[in-house]
C-alpha positions in Angstrom: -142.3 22.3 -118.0 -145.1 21.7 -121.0 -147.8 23.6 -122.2 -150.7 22.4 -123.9 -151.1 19.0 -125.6 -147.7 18.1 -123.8 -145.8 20.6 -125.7 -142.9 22.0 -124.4 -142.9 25.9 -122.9 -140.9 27.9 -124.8 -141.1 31.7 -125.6 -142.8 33.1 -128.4 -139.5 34.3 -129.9 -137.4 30.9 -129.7 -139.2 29.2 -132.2 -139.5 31.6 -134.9 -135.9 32.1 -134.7 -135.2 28.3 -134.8 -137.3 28.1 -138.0 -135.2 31.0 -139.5 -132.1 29.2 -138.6 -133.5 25.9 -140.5 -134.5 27.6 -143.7 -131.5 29.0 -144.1 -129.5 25.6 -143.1 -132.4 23.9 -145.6 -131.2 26.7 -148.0 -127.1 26.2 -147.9 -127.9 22.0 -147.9 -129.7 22.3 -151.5 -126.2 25.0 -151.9 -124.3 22.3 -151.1 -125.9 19.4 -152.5 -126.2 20.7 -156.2 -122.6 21.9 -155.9 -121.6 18.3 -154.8 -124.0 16.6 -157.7 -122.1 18.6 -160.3 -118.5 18.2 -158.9 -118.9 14.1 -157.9 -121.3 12.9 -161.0 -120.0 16.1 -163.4 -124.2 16.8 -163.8 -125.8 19.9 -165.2 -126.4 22.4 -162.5 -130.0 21.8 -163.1 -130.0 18.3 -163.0 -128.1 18.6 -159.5 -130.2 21.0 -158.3 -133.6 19.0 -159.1 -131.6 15.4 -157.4 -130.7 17.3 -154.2 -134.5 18.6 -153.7 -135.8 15.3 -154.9 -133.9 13.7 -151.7 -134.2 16.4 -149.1 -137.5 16.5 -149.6 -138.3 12.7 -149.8 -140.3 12.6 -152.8 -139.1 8.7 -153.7 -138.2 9.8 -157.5 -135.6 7.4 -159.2 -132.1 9.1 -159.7 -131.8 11.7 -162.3 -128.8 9.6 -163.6 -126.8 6.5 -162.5 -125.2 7.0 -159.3 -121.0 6.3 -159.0 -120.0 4.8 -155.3 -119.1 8.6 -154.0 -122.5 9.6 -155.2 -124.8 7.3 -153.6 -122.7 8.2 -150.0 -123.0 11.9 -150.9 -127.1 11.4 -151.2 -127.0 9.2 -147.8 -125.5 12.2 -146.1 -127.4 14.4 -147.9 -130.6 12.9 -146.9 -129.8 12.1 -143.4 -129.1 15.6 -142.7 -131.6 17.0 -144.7 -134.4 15.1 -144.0 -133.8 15.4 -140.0 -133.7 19.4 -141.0 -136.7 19.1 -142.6 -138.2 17.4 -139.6 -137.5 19.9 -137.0 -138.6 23.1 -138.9 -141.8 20.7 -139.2 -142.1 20.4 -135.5 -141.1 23.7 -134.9 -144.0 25.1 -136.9 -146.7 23.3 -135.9 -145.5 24.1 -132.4 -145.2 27.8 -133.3 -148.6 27.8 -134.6 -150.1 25.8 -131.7 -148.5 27.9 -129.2 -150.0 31.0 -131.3 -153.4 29.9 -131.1 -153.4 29.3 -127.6 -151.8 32.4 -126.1 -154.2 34.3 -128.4 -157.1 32.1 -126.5 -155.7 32.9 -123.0 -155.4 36.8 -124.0 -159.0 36.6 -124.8 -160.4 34.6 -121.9 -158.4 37.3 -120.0 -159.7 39.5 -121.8 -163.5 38.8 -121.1 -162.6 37.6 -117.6 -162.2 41.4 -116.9 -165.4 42.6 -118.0 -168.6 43.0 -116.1 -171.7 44.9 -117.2 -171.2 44.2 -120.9 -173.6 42.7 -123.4 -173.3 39.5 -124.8 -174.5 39.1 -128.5 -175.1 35.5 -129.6 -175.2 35.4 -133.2 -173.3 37.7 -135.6 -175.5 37.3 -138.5 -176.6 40.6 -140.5 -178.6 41.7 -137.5 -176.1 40.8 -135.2 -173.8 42.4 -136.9 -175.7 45.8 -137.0 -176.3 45.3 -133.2 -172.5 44.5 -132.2 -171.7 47.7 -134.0 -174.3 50.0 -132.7 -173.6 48.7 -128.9 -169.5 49.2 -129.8 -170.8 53.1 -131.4 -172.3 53.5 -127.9 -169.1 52.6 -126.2 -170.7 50.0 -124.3 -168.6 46.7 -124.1 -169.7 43.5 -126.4 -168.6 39.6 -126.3 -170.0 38.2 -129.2 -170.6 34.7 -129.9 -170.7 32.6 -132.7 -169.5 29.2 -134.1 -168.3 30.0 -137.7 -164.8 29.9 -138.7 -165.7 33.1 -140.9 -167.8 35.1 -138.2 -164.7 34.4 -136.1 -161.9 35.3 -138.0 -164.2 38.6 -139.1 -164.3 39.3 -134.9 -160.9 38.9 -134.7 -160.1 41.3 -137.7 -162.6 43.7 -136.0 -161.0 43.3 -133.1 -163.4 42.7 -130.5 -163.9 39.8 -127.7 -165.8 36.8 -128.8 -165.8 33.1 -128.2 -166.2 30.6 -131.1 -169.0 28.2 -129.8 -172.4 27.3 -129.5 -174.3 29.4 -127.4 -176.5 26.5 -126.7 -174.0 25.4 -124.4 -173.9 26.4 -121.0 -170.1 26.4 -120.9 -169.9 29.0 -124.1 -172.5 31.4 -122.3 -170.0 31.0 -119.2 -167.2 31.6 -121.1 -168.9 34.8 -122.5 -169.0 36.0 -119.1 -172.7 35.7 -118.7 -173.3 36.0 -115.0 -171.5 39.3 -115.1 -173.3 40.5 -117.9 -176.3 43.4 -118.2 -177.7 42.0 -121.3 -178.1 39.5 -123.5 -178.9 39.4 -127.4 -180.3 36.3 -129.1 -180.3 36.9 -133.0 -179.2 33.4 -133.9 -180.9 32.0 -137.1 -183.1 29.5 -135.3 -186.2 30.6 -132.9 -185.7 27.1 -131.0 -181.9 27.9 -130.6 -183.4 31.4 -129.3 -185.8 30.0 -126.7 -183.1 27.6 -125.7 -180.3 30.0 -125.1 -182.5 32.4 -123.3 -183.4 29.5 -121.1 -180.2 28.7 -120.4 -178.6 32.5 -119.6 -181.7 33.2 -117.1 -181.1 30.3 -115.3 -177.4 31.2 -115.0 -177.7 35.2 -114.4 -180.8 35.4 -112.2 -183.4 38.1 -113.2 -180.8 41.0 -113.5 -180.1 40.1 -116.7 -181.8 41.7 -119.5 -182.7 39.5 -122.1 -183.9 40.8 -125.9 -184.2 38.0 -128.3 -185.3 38.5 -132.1 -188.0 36.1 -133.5 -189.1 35.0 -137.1 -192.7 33.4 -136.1 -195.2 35.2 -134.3 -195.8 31.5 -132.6 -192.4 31.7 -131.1 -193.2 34.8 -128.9 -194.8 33.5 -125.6 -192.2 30.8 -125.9 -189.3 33.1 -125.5 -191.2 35.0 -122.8 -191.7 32.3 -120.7 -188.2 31.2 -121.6 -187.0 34.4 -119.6 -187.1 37.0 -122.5 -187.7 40.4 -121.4 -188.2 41.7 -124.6 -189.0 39.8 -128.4 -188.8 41.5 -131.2 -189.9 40.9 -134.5 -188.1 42.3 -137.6 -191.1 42.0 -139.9 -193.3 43.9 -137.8 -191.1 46.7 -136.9 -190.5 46.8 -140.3 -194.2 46.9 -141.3 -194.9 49.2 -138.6 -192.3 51.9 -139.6 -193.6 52.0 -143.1 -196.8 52.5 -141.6 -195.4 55.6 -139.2 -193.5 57.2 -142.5 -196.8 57.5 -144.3 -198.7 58.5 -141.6 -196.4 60.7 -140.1 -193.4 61.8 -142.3 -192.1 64.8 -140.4 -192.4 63.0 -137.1 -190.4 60.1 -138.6 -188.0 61.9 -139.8 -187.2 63.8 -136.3 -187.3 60.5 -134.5 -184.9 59.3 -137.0 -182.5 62.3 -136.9 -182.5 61.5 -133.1 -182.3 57.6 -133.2 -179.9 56.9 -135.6 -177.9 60.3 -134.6 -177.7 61.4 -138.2 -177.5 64.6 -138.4 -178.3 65.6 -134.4 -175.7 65.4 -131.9 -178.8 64.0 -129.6 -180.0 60.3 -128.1 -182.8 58.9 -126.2 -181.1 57.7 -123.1 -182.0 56.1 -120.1 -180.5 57.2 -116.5 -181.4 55.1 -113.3 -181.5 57.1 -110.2 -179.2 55.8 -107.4 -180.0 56.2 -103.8 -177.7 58.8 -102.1 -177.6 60.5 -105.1 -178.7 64.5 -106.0 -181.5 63.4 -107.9 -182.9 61.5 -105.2 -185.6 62.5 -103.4 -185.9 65.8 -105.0 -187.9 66.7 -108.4 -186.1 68.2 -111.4 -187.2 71.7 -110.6 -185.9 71.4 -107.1 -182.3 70.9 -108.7 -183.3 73.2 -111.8 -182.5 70.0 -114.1 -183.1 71.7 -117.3 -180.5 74.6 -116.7 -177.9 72.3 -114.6 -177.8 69.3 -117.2 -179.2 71.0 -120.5 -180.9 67.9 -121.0 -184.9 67.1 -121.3 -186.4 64.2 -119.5 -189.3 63.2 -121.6 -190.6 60.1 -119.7 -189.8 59.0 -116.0 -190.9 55.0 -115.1 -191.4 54.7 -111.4 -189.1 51.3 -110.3 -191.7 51.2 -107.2 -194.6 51.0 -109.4 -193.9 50.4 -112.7 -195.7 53.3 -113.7 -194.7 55.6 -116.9 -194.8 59.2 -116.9 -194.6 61.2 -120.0 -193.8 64.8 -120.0 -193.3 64.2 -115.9 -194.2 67.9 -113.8 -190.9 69.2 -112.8 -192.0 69.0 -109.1 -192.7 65.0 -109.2 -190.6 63.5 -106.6 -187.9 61.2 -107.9 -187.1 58.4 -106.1 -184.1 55.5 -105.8 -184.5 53.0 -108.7 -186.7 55.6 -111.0 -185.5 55.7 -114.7 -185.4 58.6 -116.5 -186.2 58.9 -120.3 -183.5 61.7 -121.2 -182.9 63.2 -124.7 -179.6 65.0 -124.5 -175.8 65.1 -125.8 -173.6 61.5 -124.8 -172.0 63.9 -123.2 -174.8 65.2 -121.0 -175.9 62.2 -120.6 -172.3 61.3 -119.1 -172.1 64.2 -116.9 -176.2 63.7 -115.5 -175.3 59.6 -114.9 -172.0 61.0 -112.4 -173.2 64.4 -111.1 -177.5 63.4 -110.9 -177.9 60.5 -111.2 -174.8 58.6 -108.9 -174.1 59.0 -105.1 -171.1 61.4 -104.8 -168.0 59.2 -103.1 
């Protein structure tokens, strides 16, 4: 039976031991060798020990000294056993390291085979980085991908699912798990590589997949719209914009921040879809005395019929299957109004 490249199946324990058994047999030959130098030729230890690793290890220098006729069939010996040791520790480490590297693969296709509803982050840049780790804060599951050796090896430190590609590629987006998927985050350097990408995921996920791509030109914004993007977003101008908001409106920034960036309140924005069959729908928040029930406050509702927002909603507005509400509460409140309001008991 082989595995990949041909190579033979063997367990993950075999091999290590077979390359612990050759350094030590690598060890007693250069024993043996410089023990047989000094008793044949009558050499100095050192000169015996620098001849026997010279031949073992095939390096091609000339002789220390002059060889007598039990010396040279000493060294033969010597190098036909050691240089056939050397050989299989050889094989047996690349195939240790091979075999590594592909279980680890497996475990992680495996991995991301098993999730669904995640978010796929292409790009782990600075801003992917800060996105990856905010989605991970919010105990949501992330597949991130990008194509550096040093991104990669960073994502496997971190721990978390990745694959190492170009997400250009329809079979990397695939491999992500994109089908499965409820969003999608394009932060890679390029707008182009952006537009592409988003191109390629809506065509492969259909419209329930919710696609937020970042942009450096304002020019590149209707392109990643029609592309499939259902949101662009432009660091510079959020940027702009929020040093705008903090000198306009310190005190308001500041709350918003404090419940944003959950600094120093235990408190989100969240939003909660209303399932059919579940308490919420078809009765209004007073009718199930939201505020007391869920100690939570619903600051906007959008209406999935109509697309219609409503801020600060009256507590005797009808909700209705597919209607998202615009919570702030605890992640815990938010947990218990998504399985007790917002779900159909089973």
């Amino acid at each position: 039976m082989t595995g990949p490249a041909g190579w033979p199946t063997r367990s993950r324990s075999t091999v290590p031991r077979e390359i612990a058994l050759g350094t030590v047999a690598v060890a007693a030959l250069l024993v043996i060798g410089t023990v047989g130098y000094v008793t044949i030729e009558g050499w100095r230890p050192m000169d015996a020990f620098y001849m026997t690793f010279i031949t073992l290890s095939t390096i091609g220098f000339s002789e220390v000294r002059p060889l007598s006729d039990a010396g040279m069939v000493f060294t033969v010996g010597l190098a036909f056993v050691g240089i056939g040791t050397f050989a299989t520790i050889a094989t047996r480490v690349v195939q240790l390291v091979v075999t590594s590297v592909t279980l680890r693969q497996r475990a992680m296709q495996r991995r991301i085979a098993n999730l669904s509803d995640h978010y796929v982050v292409a790009g782990f840049g600075r801003i992917g980085h800060r996105v990856t780790r905010d989605l991970v804060s919010a105990d949501r599951d992330v597949v991130v991908i990008d194509q550096q050796d040093d991104q990669a090896a960073q994502l496997d430190a971190l721990g978390l699912p990745f694959v190492q590609g170009n997400a250009e590629e329809e079979a990397t987006l695939r491999a992500a798990g994109i089908e499965r998927a409820a969003g999608l985050v394009l932060v890679l350097p390029q707008d182009a590589a952006n537009v592409f990408v988003a191109l390629t995921a809506r065509e492969i996920a259909g419209d329930a997949l919710f696609i937020v791509a970042r942009t450096n030109e304002q020019t590149s914004l209707n392109k990643l719209v029609r592309a499939g993007a259902d949101k662009v977003i432009s660091p510079p101008e959020i940027g702009a914009d929020r040093i705008a908001q903090t000198i306009l409106r310190p005190r308001v920034d500041r709350f918003m921040e404090q419940v944003l960036g959950v600094k120093a309140l235990d408190v989100d924005l969240e939003e909660v879809t209303v399932e059919a069959g579940s308490l919420l729908d078809g009765r209004s928040l007073a009718t199930v005395d939201f505020r007391r029930q869920f100690d939570a406050v619903v600051v906007g509702v959008l209406r999935g019929a109509s697309g219609e927002w409503r801020f600060n909603p009256d507590p005797k507005l009808p909700l209705e299957a597919g209607d998202a509400l615009i919570v702030l509460a605890t992640a815990e409140q938010i947990r218990k109004i998504r399985a007790e309001g917002a779900r159909p008991v089973r």
